[in-house]
PDB file with one MODEL, atoms N, CA, C and O in Angstrom:
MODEL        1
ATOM      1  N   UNK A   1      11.167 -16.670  21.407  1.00  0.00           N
ATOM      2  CA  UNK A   1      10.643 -16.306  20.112  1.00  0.00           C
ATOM      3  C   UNK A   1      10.603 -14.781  20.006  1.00  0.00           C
ATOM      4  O   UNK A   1      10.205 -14.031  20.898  1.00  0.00           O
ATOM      5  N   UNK A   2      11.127 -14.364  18.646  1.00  0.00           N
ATOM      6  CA  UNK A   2      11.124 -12.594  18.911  1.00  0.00           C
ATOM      7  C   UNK A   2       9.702 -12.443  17.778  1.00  0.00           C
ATOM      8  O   UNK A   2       9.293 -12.913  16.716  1.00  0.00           O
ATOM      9  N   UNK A   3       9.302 -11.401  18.892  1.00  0.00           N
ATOM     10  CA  UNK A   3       7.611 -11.442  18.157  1.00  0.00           C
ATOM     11  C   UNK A   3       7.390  -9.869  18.160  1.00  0.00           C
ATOM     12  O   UNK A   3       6.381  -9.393  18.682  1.00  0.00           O
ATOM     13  N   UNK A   4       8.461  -8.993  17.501  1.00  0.00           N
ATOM     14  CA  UNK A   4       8.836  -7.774  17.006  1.00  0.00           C
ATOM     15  C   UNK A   4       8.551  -7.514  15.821  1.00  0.00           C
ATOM     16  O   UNK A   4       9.323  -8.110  15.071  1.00  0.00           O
ATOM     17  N   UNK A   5       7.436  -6.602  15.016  1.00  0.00           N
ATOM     18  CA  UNK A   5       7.048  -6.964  13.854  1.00  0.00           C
ATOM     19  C   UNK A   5       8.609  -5.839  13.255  1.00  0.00           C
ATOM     20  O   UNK A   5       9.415  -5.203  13.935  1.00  0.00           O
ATOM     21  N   UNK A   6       8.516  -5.975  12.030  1.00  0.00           N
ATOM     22  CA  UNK A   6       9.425  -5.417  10.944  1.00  0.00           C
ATOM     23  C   UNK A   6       8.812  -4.261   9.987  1.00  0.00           C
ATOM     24  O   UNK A   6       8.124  -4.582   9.018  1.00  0.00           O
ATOM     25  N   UNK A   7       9.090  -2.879  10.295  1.00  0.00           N
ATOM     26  CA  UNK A   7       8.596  -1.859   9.497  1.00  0.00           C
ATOM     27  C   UNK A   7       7.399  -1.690  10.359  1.00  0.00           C
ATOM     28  O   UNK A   7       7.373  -2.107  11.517  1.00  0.00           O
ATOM     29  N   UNK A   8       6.207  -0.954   9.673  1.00  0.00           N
ATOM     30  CA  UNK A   8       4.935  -0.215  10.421  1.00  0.00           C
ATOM     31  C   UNK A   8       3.850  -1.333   9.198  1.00  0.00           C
ATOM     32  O   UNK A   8       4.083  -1.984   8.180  1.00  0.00           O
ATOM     33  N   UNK A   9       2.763  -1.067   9.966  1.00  0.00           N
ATOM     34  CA  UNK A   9       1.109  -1.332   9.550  1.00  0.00           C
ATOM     35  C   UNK A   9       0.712  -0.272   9.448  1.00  0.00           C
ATOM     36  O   UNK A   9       0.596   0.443  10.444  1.00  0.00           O
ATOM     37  N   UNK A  10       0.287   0.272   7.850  1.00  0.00           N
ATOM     38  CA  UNK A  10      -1.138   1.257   8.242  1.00  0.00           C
ATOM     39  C   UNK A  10      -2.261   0.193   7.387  1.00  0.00           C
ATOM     40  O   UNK A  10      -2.079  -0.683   6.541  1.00  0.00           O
ATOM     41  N   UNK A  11      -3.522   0.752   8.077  1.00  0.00           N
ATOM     42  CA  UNK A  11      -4.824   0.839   8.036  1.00  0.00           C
ATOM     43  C   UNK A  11      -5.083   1.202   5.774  1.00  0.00           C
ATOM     44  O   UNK A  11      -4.280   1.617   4.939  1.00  0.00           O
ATOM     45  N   UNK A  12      -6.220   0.864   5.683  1.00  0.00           N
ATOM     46  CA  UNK A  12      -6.877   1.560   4.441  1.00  0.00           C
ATOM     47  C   UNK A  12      -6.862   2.880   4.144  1.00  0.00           C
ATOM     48  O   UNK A  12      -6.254   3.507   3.277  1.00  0.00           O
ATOM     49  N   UNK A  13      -8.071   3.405   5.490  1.00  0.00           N
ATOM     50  CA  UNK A  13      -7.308   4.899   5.401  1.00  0.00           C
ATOM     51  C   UNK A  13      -5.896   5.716   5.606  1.00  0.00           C
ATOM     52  O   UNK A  13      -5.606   6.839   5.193  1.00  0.00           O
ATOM     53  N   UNK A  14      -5.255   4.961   6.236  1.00  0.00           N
ATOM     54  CA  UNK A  14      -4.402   5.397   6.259  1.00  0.00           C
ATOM     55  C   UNK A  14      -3.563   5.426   5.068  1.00  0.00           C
ATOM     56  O   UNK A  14      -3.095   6.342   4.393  1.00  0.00           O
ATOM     57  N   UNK A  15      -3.495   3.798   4.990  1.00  0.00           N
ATOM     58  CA  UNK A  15      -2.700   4.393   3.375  1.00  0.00           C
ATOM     59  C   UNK A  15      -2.801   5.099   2.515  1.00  0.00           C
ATOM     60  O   UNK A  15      -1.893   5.462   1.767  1.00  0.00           O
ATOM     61  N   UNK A  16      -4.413   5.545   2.465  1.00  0.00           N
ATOM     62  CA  UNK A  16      -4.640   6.333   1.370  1.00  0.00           C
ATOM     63  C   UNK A  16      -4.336   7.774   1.859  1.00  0.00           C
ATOM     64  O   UNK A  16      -3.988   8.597   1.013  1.00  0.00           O
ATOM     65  N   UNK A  17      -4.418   8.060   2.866  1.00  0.00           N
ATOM     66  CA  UNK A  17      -3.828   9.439   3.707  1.00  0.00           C
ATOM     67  C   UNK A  17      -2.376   9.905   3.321  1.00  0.00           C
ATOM     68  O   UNK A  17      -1.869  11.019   3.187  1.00  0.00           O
ATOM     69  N   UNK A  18      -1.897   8.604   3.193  1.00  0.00           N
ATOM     70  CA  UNK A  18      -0.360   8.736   2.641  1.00  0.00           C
ATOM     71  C   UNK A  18      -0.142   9.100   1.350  1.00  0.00           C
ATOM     72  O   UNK A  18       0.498  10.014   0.830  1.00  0.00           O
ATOM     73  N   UNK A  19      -0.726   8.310   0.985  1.00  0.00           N
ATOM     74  CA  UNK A  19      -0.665   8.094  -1.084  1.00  0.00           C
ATOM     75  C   UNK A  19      -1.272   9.414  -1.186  1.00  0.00           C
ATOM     76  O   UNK A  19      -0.706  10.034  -2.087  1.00  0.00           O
ATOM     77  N   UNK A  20      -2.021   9.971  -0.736  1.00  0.00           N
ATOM     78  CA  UNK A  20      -2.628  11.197  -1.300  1.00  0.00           C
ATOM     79  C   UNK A  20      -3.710  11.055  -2.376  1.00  0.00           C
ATOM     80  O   UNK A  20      -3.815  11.750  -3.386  1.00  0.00           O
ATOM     81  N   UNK A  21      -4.564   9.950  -1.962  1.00  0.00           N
ATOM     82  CA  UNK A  21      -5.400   9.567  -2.781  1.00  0.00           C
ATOM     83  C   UNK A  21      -6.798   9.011  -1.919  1.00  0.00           C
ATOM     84  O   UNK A  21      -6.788   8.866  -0.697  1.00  0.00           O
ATOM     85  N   UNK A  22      -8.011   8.725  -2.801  1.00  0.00           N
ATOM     86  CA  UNK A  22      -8.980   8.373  -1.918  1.00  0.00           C
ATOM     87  C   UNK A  22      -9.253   6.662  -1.511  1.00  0.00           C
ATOM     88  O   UNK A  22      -8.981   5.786  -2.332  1.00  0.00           O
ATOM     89  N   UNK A  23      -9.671   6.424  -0.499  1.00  0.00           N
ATOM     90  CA  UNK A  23      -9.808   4.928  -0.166  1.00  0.00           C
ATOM     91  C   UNK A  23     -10.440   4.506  -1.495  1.00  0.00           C
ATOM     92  O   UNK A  23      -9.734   3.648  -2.025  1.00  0.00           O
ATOM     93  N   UNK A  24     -11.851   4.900  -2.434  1.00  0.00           N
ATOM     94  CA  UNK A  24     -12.088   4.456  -3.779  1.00  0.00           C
ATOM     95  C   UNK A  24     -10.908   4.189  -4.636  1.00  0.00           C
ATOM     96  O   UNK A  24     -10.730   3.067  -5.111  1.00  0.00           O
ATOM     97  N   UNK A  25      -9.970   5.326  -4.887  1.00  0.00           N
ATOM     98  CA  UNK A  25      -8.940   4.897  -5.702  1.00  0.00           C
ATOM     99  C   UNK A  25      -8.232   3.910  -5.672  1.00  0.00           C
ATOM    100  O   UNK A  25      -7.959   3.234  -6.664  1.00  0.00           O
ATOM    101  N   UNK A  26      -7.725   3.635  -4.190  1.00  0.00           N
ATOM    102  CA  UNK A  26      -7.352   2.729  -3.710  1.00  0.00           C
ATOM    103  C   UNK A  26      -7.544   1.139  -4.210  1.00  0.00           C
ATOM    104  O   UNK A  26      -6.829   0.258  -4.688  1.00  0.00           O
ATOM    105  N   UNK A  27      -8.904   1.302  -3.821  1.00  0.00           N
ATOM    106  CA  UNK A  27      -9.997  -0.284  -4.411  1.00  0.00           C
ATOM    107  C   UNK A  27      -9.720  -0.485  -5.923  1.00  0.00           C
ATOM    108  O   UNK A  27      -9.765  -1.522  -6.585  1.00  0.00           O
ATOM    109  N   UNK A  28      -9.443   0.692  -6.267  1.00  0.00           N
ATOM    110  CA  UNK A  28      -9.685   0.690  -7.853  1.00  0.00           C
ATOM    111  C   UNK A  28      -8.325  -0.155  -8.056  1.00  0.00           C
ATOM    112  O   UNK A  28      -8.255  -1.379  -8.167  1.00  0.00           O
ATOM    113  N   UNK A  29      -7.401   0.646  -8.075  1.00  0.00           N
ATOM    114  CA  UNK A  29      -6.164   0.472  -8.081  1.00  0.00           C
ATOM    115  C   UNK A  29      -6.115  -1.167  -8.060  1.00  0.00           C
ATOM    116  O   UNK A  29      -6.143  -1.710  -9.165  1.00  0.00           O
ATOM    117  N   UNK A  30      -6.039  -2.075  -6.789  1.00  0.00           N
ATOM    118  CA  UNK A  30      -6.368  -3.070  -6.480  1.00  0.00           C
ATOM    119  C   UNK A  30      -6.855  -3.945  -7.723  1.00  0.00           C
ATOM    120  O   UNK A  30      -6.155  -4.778  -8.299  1.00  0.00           O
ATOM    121  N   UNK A  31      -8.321  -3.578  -8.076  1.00  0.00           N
ATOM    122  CA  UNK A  31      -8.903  -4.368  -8.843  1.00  0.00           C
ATOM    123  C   UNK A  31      -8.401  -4.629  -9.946  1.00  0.00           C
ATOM    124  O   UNK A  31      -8.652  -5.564 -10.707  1.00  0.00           O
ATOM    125  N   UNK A  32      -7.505  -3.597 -10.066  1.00  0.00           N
ATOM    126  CA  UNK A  32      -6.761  -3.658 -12.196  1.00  0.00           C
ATOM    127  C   UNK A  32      -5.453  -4.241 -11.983  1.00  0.00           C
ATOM    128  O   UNK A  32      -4.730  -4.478 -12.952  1.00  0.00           O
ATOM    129  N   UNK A  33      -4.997  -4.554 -10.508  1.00  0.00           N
ATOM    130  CA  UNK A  33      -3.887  -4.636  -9.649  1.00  0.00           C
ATOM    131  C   UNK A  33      -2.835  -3.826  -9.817  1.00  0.00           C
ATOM    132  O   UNK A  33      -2.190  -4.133 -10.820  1.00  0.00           O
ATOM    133  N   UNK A  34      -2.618  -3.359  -9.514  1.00  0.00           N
ATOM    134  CA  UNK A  34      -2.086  -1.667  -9.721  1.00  0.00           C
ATOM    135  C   UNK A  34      -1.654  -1.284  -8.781  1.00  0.00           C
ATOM    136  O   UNK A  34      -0.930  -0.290  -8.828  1.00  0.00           O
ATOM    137  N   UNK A  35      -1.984  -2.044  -7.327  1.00  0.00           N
ATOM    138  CA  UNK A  35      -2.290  -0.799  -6.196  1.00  0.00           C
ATOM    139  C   UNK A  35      -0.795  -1.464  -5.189  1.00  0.00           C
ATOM    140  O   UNK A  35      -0.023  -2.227  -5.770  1.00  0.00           O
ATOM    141  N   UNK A  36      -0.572  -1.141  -3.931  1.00  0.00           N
ATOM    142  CA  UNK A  36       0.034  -1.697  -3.298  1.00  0.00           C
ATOM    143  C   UNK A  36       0.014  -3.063  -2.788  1.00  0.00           C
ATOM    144  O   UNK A  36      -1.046  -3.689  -2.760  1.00  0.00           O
ATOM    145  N   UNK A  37       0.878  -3.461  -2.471  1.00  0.00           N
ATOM    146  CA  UNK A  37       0.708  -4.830  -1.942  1.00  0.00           C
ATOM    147  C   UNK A  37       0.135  -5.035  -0.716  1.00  0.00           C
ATOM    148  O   UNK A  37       0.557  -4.322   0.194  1.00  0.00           O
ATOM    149  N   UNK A  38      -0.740  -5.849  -0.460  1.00  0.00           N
ATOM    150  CA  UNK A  38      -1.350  -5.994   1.216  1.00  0.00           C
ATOM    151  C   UNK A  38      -1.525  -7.134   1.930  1.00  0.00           C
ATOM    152  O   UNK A  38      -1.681  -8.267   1.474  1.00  0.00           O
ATOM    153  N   UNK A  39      -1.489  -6.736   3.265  1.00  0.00           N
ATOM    154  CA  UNK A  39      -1.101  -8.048   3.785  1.00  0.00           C
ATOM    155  C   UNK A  39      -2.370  -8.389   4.732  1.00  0.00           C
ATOM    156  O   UNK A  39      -2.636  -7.584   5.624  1.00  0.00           O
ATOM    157  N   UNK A  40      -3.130  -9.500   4.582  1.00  0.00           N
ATOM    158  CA  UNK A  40      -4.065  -9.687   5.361  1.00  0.00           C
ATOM    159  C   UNK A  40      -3.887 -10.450   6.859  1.00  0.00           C
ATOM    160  O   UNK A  40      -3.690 -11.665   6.846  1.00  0.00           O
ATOM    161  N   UNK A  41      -3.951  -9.801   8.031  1.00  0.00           N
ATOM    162  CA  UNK A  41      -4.044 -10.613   9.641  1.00  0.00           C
ATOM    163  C   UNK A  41      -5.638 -10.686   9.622  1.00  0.00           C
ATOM    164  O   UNK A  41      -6.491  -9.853   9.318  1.00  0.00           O
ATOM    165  N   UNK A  42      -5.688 -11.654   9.945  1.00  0.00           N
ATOM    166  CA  UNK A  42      -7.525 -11.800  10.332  1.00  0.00           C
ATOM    167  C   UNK A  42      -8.084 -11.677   8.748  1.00  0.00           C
ATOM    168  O   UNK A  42      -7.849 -11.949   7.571  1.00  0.00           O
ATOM    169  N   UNK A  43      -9.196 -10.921   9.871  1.00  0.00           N
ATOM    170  CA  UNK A  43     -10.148 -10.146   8.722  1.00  0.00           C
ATOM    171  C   UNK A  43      -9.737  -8.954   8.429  1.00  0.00           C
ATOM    172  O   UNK A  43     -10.359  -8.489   7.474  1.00  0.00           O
ATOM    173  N   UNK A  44      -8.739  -8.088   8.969  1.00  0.00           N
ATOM    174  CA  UNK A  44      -8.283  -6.452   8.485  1.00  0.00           C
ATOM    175  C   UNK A  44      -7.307  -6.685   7.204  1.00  0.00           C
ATOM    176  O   UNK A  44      -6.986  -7.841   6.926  1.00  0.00           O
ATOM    177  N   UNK A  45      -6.891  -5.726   6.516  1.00  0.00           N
ATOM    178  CA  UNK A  45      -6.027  -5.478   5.590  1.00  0.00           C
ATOM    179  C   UNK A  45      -5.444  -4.529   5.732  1.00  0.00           C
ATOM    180  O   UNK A  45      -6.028  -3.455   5.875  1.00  0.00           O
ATOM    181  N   UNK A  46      -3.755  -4.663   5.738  1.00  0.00           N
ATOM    182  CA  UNK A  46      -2.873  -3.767   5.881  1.00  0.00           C
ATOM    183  C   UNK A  46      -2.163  -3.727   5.014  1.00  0.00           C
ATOM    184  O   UNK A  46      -1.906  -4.658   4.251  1.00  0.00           O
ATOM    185  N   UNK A  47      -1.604  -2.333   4.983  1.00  0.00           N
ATOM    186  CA  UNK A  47      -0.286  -1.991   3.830  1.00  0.00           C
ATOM    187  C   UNK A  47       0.953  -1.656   4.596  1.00  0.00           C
ATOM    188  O   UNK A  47       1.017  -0.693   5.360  1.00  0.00           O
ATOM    189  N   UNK A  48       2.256  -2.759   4.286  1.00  0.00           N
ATOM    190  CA  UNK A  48       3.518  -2.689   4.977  1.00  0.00           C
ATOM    191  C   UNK A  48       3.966  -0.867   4.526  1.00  0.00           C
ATOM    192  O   UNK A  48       3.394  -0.281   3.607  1.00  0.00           O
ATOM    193  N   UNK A  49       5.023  -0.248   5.350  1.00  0.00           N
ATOM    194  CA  UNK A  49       5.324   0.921   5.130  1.00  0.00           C
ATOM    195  C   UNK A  49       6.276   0.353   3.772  1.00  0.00           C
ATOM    196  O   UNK A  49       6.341   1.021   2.740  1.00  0.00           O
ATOM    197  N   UNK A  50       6.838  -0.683   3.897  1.00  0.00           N
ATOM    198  CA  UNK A  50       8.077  -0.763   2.899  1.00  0.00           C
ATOM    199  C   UNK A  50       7.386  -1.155   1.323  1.00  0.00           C
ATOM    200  O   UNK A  50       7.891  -0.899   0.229  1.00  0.00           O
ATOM    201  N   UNK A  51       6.076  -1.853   1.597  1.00  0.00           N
ATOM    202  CA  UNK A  51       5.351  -1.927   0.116  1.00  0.00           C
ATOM    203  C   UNK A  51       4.431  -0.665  -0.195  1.00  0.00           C
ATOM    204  O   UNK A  51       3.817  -0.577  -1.258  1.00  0.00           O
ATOM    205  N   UNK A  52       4.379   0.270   0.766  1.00  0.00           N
ATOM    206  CA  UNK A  52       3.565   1.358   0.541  1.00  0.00           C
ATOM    207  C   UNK A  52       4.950   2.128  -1.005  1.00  0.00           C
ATOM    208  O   UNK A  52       4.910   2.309  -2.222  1.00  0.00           O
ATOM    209  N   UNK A  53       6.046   2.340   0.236  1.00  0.00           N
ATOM    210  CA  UNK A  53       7.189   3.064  -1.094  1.00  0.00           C
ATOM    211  C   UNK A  53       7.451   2.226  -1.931  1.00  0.00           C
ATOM    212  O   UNK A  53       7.209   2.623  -3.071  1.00  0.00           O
ATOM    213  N   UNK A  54       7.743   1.487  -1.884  1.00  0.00           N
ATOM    214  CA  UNK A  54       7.837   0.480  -3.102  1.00  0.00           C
ATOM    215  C   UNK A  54       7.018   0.616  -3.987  1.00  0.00           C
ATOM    216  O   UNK A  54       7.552   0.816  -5.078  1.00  0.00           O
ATOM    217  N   UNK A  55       5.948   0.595  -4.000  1.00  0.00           N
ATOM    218  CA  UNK A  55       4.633   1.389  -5.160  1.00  0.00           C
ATOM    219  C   UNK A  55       4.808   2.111  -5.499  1.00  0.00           C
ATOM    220  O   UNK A  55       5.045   2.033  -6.704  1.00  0.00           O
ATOM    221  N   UNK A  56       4.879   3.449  -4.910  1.00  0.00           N
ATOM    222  CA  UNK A  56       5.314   4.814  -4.920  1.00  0.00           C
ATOM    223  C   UNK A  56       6.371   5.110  -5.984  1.00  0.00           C
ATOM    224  O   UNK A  56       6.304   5.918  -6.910  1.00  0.00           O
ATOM    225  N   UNK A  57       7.550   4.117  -5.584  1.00  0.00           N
ATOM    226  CA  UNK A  57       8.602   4.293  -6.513  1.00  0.00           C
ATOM    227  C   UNK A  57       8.148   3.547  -7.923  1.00  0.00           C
ATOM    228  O   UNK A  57       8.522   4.234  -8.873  1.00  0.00           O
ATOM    229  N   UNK A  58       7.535   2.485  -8.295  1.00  0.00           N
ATOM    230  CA  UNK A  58       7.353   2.173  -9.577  1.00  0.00           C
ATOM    231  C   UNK A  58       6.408   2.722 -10.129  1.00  0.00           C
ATOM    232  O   UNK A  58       6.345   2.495 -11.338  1.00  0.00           O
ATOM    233  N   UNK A  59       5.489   3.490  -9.633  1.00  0.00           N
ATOM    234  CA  UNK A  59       4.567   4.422 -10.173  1.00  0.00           C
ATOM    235  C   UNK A  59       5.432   5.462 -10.427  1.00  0.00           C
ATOM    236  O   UNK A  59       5.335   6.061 -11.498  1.00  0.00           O
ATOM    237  N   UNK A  60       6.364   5.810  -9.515  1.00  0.00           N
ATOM    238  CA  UNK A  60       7.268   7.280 -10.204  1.00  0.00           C
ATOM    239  C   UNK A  60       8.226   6.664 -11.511  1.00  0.00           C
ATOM    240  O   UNK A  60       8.513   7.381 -12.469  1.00  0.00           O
ATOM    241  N   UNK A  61       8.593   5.482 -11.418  1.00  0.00           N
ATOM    242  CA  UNK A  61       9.624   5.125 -12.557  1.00  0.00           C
ATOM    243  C   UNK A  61       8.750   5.074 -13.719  1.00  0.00           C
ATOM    244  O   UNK A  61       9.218   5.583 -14.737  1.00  0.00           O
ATOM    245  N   UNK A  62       7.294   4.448 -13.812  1.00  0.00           N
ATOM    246  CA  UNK A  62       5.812   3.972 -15.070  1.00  0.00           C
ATOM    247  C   UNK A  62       5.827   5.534 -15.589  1.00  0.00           C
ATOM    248  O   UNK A  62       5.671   5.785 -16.784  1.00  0.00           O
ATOM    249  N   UNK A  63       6.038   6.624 -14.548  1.00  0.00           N
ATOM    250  CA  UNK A  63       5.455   8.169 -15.378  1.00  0.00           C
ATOM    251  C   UNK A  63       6.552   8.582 -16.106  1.00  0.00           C
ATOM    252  O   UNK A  63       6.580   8.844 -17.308  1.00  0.00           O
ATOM    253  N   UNK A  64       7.583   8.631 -15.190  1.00  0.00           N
ATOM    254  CA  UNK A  64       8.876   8.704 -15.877  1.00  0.00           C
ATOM    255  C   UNK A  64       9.201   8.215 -17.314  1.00  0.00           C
ATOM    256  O   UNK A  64       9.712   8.814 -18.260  1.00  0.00           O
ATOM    257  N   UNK A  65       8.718   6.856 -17.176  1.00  0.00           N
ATOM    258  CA  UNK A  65       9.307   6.278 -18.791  1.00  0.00           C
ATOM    259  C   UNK A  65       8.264   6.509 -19.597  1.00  0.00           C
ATOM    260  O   UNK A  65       8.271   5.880 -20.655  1.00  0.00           O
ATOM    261  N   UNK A  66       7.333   7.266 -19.385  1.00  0.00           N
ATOM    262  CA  UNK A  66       6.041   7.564 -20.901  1.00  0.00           C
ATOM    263  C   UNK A  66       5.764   8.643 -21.166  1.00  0.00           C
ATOM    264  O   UNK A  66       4.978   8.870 -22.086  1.00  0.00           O
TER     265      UNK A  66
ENDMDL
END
């Protein structure tokens, strides 16, 4: 069995370290669903590196077109 995950895990803070934004925004984001996609193991919540840009980019295409 290959038990090699695919792409990176960050953390809450971390993602938001990335995004350049605060863990609140974050939540916010989330709640209006807005925010990145996340993937729950257990009880933690993670953001894949590949759905972190993936956000990134349709938030740059949403500013772009208005």
């Amino acid at each position: 069995m290959n038990t090699q995950f695919i792409g990176q895990y960050f953390t809450i803070p971390e993602t938001a370290e990335r995004a350049r934004v605060s863990i609140a925004t974050l939540h916010n984001l989330w709640v209006r669903g807005e925010g990145p996609a996340r993937t729950r193991i257990g009880r933690r919540v993670f953001v894949t590196d590949e759905a972190l840009r993936a956000w990134v980019e349709r938030m740059t295409e949403s500013t772009a077109a208005a």
